[in-house]
N, C-alpha and C positions, 0 to 999 in steps of 0.2 A: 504493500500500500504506500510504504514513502517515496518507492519509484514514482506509481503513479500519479502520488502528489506532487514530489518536483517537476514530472511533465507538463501536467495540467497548467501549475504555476509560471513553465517557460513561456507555454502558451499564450498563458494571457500577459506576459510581458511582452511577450512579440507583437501580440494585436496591440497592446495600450499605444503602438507609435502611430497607428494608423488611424488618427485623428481628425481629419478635416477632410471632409468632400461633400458636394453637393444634392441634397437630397428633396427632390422633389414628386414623391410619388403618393401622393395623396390622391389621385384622381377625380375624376370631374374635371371643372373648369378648369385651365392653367390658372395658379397661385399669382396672386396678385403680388407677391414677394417675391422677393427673388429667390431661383433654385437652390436650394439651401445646403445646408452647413457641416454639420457632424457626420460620418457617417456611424451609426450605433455601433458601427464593429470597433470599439474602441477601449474605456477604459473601464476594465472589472475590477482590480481588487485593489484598495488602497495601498498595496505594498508597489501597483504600479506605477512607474517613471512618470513626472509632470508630462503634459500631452506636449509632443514639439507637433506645430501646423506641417502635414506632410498630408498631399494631396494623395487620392485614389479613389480606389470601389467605386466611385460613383461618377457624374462626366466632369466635375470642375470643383475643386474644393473656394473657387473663389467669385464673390458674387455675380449674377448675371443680369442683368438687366430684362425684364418684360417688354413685349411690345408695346408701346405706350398708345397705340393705334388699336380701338379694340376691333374684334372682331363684324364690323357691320359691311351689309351687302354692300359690294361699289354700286350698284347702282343706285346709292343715297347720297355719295360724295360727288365735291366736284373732282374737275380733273387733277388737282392740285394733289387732293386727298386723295385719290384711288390709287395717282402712283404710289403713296407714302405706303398706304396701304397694302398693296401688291407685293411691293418693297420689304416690309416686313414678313409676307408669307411667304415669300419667294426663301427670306432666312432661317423661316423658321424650319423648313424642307432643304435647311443647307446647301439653297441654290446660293451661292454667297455670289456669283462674279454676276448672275442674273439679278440680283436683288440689288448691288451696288449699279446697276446701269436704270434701273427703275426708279432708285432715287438720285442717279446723277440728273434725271429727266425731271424729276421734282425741283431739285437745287434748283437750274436752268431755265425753271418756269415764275418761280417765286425765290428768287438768291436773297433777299433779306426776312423770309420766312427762319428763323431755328429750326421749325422740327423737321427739315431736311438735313439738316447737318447732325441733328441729337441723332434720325434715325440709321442715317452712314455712318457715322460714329460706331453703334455700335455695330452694324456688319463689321466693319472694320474688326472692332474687338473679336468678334463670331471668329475673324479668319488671324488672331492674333495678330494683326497689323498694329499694336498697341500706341507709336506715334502720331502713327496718322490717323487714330481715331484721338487720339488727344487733340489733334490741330482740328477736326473740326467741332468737339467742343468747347474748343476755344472760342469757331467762330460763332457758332451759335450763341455764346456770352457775350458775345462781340454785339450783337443783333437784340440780346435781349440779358441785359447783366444780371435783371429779376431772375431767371431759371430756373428755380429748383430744380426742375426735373435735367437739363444739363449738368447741372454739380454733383448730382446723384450719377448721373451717365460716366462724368468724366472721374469720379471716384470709385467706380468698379474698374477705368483703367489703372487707373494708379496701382488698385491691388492686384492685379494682374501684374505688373509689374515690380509687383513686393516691398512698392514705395507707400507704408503704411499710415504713416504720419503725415503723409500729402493726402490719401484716400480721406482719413478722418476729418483734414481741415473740411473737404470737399461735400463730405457728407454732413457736417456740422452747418455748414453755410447754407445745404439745402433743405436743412431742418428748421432753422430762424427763419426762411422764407417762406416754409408753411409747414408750421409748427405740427399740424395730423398726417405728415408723411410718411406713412406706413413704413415702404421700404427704404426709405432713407435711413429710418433707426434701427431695420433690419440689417441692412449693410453695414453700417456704423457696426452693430452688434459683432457682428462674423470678421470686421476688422479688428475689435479687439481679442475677440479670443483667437485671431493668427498672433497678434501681440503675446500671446499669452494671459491680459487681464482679465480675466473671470468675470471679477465685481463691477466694473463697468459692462461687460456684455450683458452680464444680467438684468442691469436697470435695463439697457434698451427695449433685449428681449420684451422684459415685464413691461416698459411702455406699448409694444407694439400687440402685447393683451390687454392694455387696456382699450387703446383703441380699437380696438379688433376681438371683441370677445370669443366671438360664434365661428373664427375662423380657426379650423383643426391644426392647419401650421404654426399658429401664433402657439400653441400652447406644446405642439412637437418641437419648435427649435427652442423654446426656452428648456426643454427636460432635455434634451439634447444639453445646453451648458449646464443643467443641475447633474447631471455624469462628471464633466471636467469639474466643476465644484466638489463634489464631491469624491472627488480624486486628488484634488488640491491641496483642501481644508483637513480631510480622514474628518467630514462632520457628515455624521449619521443623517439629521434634517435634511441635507441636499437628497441624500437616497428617498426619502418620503415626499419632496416636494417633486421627484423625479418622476417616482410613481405616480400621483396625483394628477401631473402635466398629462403623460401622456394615458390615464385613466379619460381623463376630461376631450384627447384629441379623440381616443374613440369613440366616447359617447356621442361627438359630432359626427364622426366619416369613421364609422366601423370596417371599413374593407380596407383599410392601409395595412400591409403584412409588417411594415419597418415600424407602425404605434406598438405592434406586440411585441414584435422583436426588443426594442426598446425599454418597455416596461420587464419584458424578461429579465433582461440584463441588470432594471436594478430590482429586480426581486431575489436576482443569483447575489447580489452585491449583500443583498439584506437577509441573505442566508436561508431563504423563504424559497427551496427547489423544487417544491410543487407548484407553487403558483410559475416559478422560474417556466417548468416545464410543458406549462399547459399554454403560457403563451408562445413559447419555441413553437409547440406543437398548431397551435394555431396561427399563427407568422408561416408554417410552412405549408400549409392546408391552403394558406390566401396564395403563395407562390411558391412552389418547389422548388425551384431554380435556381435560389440563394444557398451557395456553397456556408457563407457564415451563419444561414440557419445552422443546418448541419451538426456546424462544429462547436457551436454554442449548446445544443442539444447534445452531443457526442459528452461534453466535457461534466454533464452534469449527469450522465446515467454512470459512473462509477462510485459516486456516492449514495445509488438506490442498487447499486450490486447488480447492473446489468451491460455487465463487459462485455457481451456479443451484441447490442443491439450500440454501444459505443462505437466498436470497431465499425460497425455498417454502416453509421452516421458519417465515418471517418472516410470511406471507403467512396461514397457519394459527395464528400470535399473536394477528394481527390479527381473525382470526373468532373466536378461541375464548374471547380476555381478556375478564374482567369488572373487574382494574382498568387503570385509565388510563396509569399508570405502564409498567407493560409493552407495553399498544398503542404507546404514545409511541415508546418503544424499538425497537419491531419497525419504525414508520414512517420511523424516523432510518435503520434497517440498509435499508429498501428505498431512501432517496435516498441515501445513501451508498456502497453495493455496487455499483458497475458496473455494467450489464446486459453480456452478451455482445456486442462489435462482430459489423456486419455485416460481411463483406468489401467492399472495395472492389478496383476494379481499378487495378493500377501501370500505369506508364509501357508502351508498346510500344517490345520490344528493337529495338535496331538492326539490320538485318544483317549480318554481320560481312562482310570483301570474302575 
């Protein structure tokens, strides 16, 4: 059993580095926020290493920007608006070099218009062009210095390019310009915890529940930081307020498989491996497909004494991971876990006289 404990424990020190990426699978509408933050597969036991921002598992650990164009029929807009429009869906179908010539046609119709440049801008970023989406929202501040929504645009360049303390100014500026901007203080939020400060991401997070009660992300990316909180602090509370968070995202949008997985993880934290297991099990009922279900469930059937349905858990990491770090892991639980002895045969009794 000590073997198995100190694998279990590499385990989850290997996953704690895997800290930040972008999780947006709440379904239904697209999230008015930006793609989001943590991904769950990250920090289990407070013996784990502070979180370093180290992208993965998911497309982008750094914020993204929403089409700020919603989804309405072009035949409502003028022509101005249908390119912008077009322009955006063309990106969001990573037509990128089609969708930059639909808003070059926008530029070119109205050039002292911003939201031709806010919305090149961020093609630009889609296709990491990261300067040249800063020069144009520069120029759309150029056109209209009011912006928020430019300062919010040109602060998810900035974190793209890991200049965090220019992102903050950025998002700070677009939040005094209008103080209810959701994901301005979402963004803000996901820059502090690549900073590593916690207690600041948390007020955001928590401002953007207050403005946002009834939305399920508002309350998934705040338990998402109560995990690095409580990996931070080794304060129990964050584990309860973790649970709670993402209790509350399901009661809105029950079918997210990453709210269970999520609440799993701090139920594993709070030593509580039934409840632990029944959200594994239900996280993976919503999607199979998640190697870190798997091995999240794998790591917790050796303390219920079920070493062959571990190693099967492990088995299925193994085929389904696309990163290395978690195949790694699931290969350590397979030389590390036992297999079942066969019998052998003992001695032949004596016969007694």
């Amino acid at each position: 059993m000590l073997k198995t404990f100190t694998m279990r424990l590499a385990a989850l020190l290997v996953l704690s580095s895997l800290v930040l990426s972008a999780c947006s699978s709440l379904g239904g509408p697209t999230p008015t926020e930006v793609e989001i933050v943590f991904d769950p597969a990250q920090i289990q036991t407070q013996e784990a290493a502070s979180p370093q921002p180290t992208p993965t598992l998911r497309p982008t650990s750094t914020p993204t920007p929403e089409p700020a164009i919603p989804p309405t029929p072009t035949n409502t807009l003028d022509p101005y608006h249908t390119l912008i429009f077009e322009g955006v869906q063309l990106r969001e179908q990573e037509k990128f070099e089609e969708s930059l010539a639909k808003l070059n046609e926008a530029v070119q119709m109205d050039p002292a218009n911003p939201k031709g440049y806010i919305e090149r801008g961020i093609t630009y970023v889609a296709m990491q062009r990261l300067d040249e989406a800063i020069t144009e929202f520069n120029f759309a501040l150029n056109y209209d210095p009011n912006s928020a929504e430019a300062y919010n645009a040109r602060g998810n360049a900035w974190v793209q390019k890991n200049q965090y303390n220019q992102a903050i100014k950025d998002f700070s500026k677009a939040i005094e310009l209008q103080p209810d901007f959701a994901k301005a203080y979402t963004n803000r939020a996901i820059t502090y915890m690549l900073q590593g400060n916690v207690e600041e991401s948390l007020k955001d997070f928590t401002k953007v529940v207050e403005l946002r009660p009834d939305d399920p992300e508002a309350y998934f990316n705040r338990g998402q930081a109560y995990i690095n909180a409580a990996n931070k602090f080794e304060d129990a509370l964050y584990v309860e307020l973790c649970i709670a968070d993402f209790t509350q995202a399901i009661a809105i949008y029950p079918d997210n498989p990453d709210s269970y997985f999520n609440r799993g993880l701090c139920n594993s934290i709070k030593g509580n491996i039934v409840r632990s297991m029944e959200d594994y099990n239900k996280a993976i009922s919503l999607d199979a497909n998640q190697a870190k279900y798997y091995l999240y469930r794998a790591l917790l059937y050796p303390d219920l004494g079920t070493l062959e349905q571990a190693l099967s858990d492990a088995q299925k990491v193994i085929e389904l991971a696309q990163d290395n770090d978690l195949r790694q892991v699931a290969e350590q639980m397979l030389t590390a876990i036992p297999k079942t002895p066969t019998p052998t045969a003992g001695p032949t009794p004596t016969p007694l006289d």
